[in-house]
C-alpha positions as CSV (number, residue, x, y, z in Angstrom):
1,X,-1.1,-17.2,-3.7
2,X,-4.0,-18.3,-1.6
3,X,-4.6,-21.8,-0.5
4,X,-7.0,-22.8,-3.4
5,X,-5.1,-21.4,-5.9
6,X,-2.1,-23.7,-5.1
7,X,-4.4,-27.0,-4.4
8,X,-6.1,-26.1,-7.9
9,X,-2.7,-25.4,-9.1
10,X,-1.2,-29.1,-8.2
11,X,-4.8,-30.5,-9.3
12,X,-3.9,-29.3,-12.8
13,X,-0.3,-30.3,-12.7
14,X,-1.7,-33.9,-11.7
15,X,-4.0,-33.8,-14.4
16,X,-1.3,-32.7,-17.2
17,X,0.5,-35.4,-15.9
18,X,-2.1,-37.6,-16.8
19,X,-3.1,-36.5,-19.9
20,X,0.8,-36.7,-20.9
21,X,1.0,-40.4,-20.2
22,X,-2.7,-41.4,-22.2
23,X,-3.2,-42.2,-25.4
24,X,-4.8,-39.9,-26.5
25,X,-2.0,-39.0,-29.8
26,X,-3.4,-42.7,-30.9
27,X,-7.3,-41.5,-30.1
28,X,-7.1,-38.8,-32.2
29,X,-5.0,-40.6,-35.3
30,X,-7.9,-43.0,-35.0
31,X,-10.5,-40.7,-35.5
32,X,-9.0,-39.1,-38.5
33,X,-9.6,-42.4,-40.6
34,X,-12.5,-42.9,-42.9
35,X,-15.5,-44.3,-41.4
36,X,-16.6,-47.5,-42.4
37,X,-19.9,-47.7,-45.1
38,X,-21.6,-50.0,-45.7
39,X,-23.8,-50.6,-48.8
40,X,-27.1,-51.5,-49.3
41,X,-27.6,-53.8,-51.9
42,X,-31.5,-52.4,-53.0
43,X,-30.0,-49.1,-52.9
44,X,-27.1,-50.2,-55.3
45,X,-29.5,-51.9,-57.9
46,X,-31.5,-48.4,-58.2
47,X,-28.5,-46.7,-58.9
48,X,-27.2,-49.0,-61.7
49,X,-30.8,-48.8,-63.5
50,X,-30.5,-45.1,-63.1
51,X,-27.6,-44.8,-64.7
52,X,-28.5,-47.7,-67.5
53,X,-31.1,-45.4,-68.1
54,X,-29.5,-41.8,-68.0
55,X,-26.9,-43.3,-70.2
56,X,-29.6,-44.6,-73.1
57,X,-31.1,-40.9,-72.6
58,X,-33.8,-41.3,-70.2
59,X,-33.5,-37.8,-67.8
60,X,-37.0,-37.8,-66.9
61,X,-37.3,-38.2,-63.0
62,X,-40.8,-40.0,-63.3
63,X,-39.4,-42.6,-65.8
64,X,-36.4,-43.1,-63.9
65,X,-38.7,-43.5,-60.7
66,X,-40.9,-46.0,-62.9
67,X,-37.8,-48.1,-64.0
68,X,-36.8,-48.6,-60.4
69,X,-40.1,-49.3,-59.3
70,X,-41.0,-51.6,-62.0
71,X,-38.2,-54.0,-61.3
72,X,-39.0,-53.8,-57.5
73,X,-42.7,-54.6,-58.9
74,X,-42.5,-57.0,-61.9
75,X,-46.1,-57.0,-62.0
76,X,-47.1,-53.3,-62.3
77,X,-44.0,-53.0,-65.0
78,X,-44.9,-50.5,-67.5
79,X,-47.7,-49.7,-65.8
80,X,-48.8,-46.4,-64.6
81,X,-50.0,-46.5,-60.4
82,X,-53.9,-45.8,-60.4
83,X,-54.7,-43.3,-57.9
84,X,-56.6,-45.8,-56.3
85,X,-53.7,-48.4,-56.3
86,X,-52.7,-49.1,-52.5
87,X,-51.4,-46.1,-50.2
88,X,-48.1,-48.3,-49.7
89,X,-47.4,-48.5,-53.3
90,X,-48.2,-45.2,-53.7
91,X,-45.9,-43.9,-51.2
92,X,-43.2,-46.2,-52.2
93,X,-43.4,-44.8,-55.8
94,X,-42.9,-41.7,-54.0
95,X,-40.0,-42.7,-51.4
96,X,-38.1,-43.8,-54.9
97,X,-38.4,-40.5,-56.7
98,X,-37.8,-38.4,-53.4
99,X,-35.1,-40.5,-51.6
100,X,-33.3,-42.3,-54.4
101,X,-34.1,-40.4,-58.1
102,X,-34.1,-36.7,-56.9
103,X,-30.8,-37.2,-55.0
104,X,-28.6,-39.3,-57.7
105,X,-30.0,-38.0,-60.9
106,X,-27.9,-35.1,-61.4
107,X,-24.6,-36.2,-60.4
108,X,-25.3,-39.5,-62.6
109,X,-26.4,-36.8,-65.4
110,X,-22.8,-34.8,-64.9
111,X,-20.9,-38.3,-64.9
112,X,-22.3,-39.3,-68.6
């Protein structure tokens, strides 16, 4: 063996060593567990009038959208946005049906 071999040979033993005597066994029972979620409340209320509507047979994505809007916006409720209404209503209408609607619908649809 050549001189480097055996100093990178005792460097390994020392770092065995090392790793023998961590806790790593606890590290990586820790990791396994579930992580930690937290809800959000708005996000919670849109699913529960999704699914009070799926459940009296609304399945349209736009009316589902509209429901969850409307109660977010008491004053445009059943109301149809203008295309001149403000951009950020506009684009919240849209964030609903996108984000919240398009994602949930069908696995509150399968679950009736």
């Amino acid at each position: 063996m050549f001189k480097g071999e055996i100093e990178l040979e005792a460097e390994l033993e020392d770092l065995m060593s090392i790793l023998a005597e961590s806790d790593l066994a606890y590290e990586a029972e820790v990791t396994k567990m579930k992580p930690i979620v937290v809800t959000d409340p708005a996000l919670e209320r849109a699913k529960a009038i999704m699914r009070h509507e799926i459940n009296h047979g609304v399945d349209d994505e736009n009316k589902l959208t509209d429901a969850i809007f409307w109660d977010r916006h008491r004053e445009w409720n059943g109301k149809k946005l203008p295309g001149n209404a403000p951009k950020a209503l506009r684009d919240e209408w849209k964030d609903i049906r996108n984000r919240i609607v398009r994602v949930f619908q069908t696995p509150f649809q399968l679950g009736k």
